[in-house]
C-alpha positions in Angstrom: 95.3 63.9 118.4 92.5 63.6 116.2 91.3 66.3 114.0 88.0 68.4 114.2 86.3 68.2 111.2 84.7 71.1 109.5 81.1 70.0 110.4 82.2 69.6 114.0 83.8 72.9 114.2 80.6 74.8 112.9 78.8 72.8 115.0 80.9 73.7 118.2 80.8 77.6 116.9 76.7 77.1 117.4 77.3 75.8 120.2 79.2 79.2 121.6 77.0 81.4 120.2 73.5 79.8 122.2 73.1 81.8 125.3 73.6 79.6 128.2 70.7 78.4 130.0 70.4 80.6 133.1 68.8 79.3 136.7 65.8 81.6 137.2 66.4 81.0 140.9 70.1 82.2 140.9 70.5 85.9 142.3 70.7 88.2 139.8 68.8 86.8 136.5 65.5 87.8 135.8 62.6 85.2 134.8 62.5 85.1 131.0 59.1 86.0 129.5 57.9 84.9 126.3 57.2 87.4 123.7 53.9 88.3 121.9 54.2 87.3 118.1 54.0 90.0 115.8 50.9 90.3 113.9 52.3 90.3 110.0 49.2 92.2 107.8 51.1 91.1 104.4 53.4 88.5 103.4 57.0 89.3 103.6 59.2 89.5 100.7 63.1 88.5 101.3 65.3 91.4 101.6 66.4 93.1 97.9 69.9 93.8 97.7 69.0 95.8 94.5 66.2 97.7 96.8 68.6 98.3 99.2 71.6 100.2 97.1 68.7 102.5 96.3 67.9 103.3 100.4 71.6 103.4 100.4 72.0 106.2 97.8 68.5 108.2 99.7 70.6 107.9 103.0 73.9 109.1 101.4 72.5 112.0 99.8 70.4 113.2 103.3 74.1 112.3 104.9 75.6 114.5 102.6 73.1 117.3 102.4 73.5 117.3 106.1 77.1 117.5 106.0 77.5 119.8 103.6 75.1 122.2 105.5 77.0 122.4 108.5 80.6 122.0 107.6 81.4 125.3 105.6 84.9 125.1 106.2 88.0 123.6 106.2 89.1 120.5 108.0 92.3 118.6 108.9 90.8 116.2 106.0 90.6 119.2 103.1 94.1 119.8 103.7 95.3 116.6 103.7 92.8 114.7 101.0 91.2 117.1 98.9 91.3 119.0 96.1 91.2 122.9 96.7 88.3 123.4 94.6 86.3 120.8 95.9 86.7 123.0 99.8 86.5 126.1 97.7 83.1 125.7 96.5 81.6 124.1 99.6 82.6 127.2 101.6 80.7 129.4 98.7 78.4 127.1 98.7 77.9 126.1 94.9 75.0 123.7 93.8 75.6 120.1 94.0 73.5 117.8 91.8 73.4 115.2 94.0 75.1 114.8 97.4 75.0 110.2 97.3 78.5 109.2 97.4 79.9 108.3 94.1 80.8 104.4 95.4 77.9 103.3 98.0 80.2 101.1 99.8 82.0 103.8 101.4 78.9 104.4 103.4 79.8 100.7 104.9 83.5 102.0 105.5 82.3 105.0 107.0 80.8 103.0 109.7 83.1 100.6 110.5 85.7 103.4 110.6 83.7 105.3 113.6 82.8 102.2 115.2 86.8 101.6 115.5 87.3 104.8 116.6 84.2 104.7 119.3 86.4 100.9 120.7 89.6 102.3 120.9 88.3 105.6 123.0 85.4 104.1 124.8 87.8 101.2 126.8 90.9 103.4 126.8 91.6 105.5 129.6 95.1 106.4 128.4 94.0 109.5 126.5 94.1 112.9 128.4 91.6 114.4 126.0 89.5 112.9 123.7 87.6 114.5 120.4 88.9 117.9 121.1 87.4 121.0 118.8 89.4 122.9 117.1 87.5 125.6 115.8 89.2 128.4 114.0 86.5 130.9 112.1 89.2 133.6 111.6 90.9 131.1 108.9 88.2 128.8 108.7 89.0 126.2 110.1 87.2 123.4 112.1 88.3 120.0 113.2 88.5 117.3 115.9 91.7 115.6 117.1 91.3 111.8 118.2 92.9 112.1 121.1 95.7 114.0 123.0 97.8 112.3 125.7 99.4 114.5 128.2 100.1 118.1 126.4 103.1 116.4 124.2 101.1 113.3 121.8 99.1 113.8 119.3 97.1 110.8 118.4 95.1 110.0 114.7 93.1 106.6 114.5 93.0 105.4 111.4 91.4 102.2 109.8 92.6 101.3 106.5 92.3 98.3 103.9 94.2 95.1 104.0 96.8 96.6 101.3 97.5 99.6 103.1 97.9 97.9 106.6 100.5 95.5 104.5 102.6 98.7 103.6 102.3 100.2 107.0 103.5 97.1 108.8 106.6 96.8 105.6 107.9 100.6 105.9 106.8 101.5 109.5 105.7 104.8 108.0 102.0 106.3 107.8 100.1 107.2 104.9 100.8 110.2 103.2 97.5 112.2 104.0 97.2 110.7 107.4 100.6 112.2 108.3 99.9 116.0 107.2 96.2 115.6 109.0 98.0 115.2 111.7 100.7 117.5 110.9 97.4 120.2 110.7 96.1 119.7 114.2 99.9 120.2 115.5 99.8 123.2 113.5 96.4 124.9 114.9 97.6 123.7 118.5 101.0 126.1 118.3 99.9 128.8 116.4 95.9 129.2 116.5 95.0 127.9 120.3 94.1 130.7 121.9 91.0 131.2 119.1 90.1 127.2 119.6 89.7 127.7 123.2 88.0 130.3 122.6 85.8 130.1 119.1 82.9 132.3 120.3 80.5 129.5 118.5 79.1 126.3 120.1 81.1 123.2 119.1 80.1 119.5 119.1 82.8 118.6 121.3 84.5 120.6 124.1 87.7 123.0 123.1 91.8 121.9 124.3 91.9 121.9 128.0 95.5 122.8 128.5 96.5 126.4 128.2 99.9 125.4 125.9 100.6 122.6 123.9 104.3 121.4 123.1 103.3 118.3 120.3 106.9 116.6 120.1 105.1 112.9 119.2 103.0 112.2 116.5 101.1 108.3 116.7 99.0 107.3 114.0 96.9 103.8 115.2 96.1 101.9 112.3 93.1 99.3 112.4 92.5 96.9 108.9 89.1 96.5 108.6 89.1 94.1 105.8 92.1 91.7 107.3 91.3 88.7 105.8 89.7 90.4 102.3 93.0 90.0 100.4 91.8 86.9 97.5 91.9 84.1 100.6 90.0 81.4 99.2 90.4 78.7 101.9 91.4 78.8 105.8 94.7 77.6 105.5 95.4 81.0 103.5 94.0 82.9 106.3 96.2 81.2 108.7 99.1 82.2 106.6 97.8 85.2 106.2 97.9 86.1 110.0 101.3 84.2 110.8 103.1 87.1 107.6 101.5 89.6 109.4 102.0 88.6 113.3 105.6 88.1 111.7 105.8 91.8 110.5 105.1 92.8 113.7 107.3 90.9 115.4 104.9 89.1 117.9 103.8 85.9 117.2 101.0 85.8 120.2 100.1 89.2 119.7 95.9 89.1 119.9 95.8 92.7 118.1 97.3 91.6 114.7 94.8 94.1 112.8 96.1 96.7 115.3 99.5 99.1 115.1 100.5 102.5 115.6 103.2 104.4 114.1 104.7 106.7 116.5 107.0 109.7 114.6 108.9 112.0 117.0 109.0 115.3 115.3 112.8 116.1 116.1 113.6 113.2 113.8 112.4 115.1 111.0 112.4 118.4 109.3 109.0 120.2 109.9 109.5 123.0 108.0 108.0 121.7 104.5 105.0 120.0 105.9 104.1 123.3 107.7 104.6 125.3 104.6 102.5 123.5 102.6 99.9 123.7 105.4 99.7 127.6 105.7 99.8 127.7 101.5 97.0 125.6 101.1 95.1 127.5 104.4 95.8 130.8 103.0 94.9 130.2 99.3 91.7 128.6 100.3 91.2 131.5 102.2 91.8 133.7 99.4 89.9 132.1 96.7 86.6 132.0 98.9 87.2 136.2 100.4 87.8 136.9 96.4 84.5 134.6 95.6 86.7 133.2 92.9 87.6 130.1 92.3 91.2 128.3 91.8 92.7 128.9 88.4 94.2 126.6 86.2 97.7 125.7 87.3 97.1 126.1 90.9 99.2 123.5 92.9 96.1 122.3 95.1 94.2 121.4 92.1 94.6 117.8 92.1 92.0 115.7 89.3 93.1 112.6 90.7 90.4 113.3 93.5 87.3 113.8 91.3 86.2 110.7 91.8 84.3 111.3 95.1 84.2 115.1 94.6 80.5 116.4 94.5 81.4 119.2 92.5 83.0 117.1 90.2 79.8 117.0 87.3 80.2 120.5 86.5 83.9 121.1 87.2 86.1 122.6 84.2 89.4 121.2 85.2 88.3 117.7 85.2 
């Protein structure tokens, strides 16, 4: 058989993306109508990447400002991610300089992330509740869980980076902070769902439907959404690239090779620590912010390796 050359392949990948030509007479196509052109007052200038990093920063800041406005409390990611002090003075609402994310391209991230999240739950129906609130104002607390199935699963989707997917696919284990997010919804589900169902203030999202919860399976889907962003130089390395990983999950036709959950039943495991640190971290939070204090020195939930994207982090003592 002979082989495609590269110009041929390109060309046959134009090919695919024209849209067909369509019979005007066939049922159900409309007669295409040409466009008015656009009246341009100015020449154009080509688009400024250096321009654009600066709407970038405008729109993080406004995104940020936003956030921070309406979020005065704690969320399944301030207990798994951040630094105490960082949820601390949000909820007492100290003055942030500037509210632009410290590394622009996160913004990017940010997207893709919800746009993964929006595939997986808009052409699933195997989720029994989707984007449930669970809103908690007598600790605080507000949240959304990605999806529930039945009244026994609780699912997290995640997307990650090409490294991370690497180690998930190697240990069959989730990340760290994904796992006790998780482990913070299962939490509020046994111990604070009567107040979610009932929150007294208007949420985004409706409240848990069932009247009991018995969360004996955590899954954690994972989505890369940088697969082939791993130093490949050439498309014989991303061909190899995709045969190690279809090989690491054990299915060499599998179409979702970017896609895997971890499923953790919680009887395999002892609970107790992971809820521990939960409550601690709830109920200092909770005490720093009644006491309009913040965390001293020494406390365990200071952690400086988060400053990086901390907003707070410019005027912060503990650096």
């Amino acid at each position: 058989m002979r082989r495609l050359h590269l110009s041929e392949f390109n060309h046959a990948l134009d090919l695919i993306g024209d849209d067909p030509v369509s019979d005007s007479n066939s049922p159900g196509t409309e007669q295409i109508t040409q466009q008015e052109p656009i009246n341009t007052i100015e020449k154009g200038v080509p688009f400024d990447i250096k321009l654009f990093a600066k709407e970038l920063h405008q729109a993080s800041d406004a995104k940020g400002r936003a956030y921070a406005e309406c979020t005065q409390s704690i969320s399944g990611y301030s207990i798994a991610h951040d630094c105490i002090l960082n949820t601390v003075k949000k909820i007492l609402g100290y003055p942030v300089k500037s509210f632009a994310t410290s590394w622009l391209p996160v913004l990017m991230r940010s997207t893709i992330g919800t746009s993964i999240h929006s595939f997986i739950q808009d052409y699933s129906n195997q989720f029994t509740e989707l984007e449930p609130s669970i809103k908690v104002p007598s600790i605080r607390f507000s949240g959304r869980i990605d999806g529930i199935i039945s009244n026994h699963i609780l699912v997290e989707i995640k997307s990650c980076t090409y490294a991370d997917y690497q180690k998930i696919l190697k240990t069959r284990s989730p990340r760290k902070e994904d796992f006790y997010q998780a482990m913070t919804y299962k939490w509020i589900l046994e111990n604070h769902l009567e107040e979610a169902k009932n929150p007294g203030v208007k949420t985004r999202t409706g409240p848990p439907r069932q009247e009991k919860y018995e969360i004996d399976t955590i899954q954690l889907i994972y989505v890369a959404h940088d697969i082939m962003a791993s130093d490949i130089e050439d498309f014989g390395q991303c061909l190899k690239s995709i045969k190690d990983i279809k090989k690491a999950l054990n299915s060499r036709k599998n179409e979702f090779f970017f896609m895997t959950s971890v499923v953790l039943e919680t009887s395999t495991f002892d609970q107790q620590p992971y809820i521990d640190h939960i409550e601690r971290k709830i109920n200092a939070i909770n005490y720093y912010v009644d006491a309009n204090k913040l965390p001293v020195k020494g406390d365990e939930f200071v952690d400086t390796k988060k400053c990086f994207f901390c907003l707070y982090s410019a005027n912060c003592d503990q650096r």
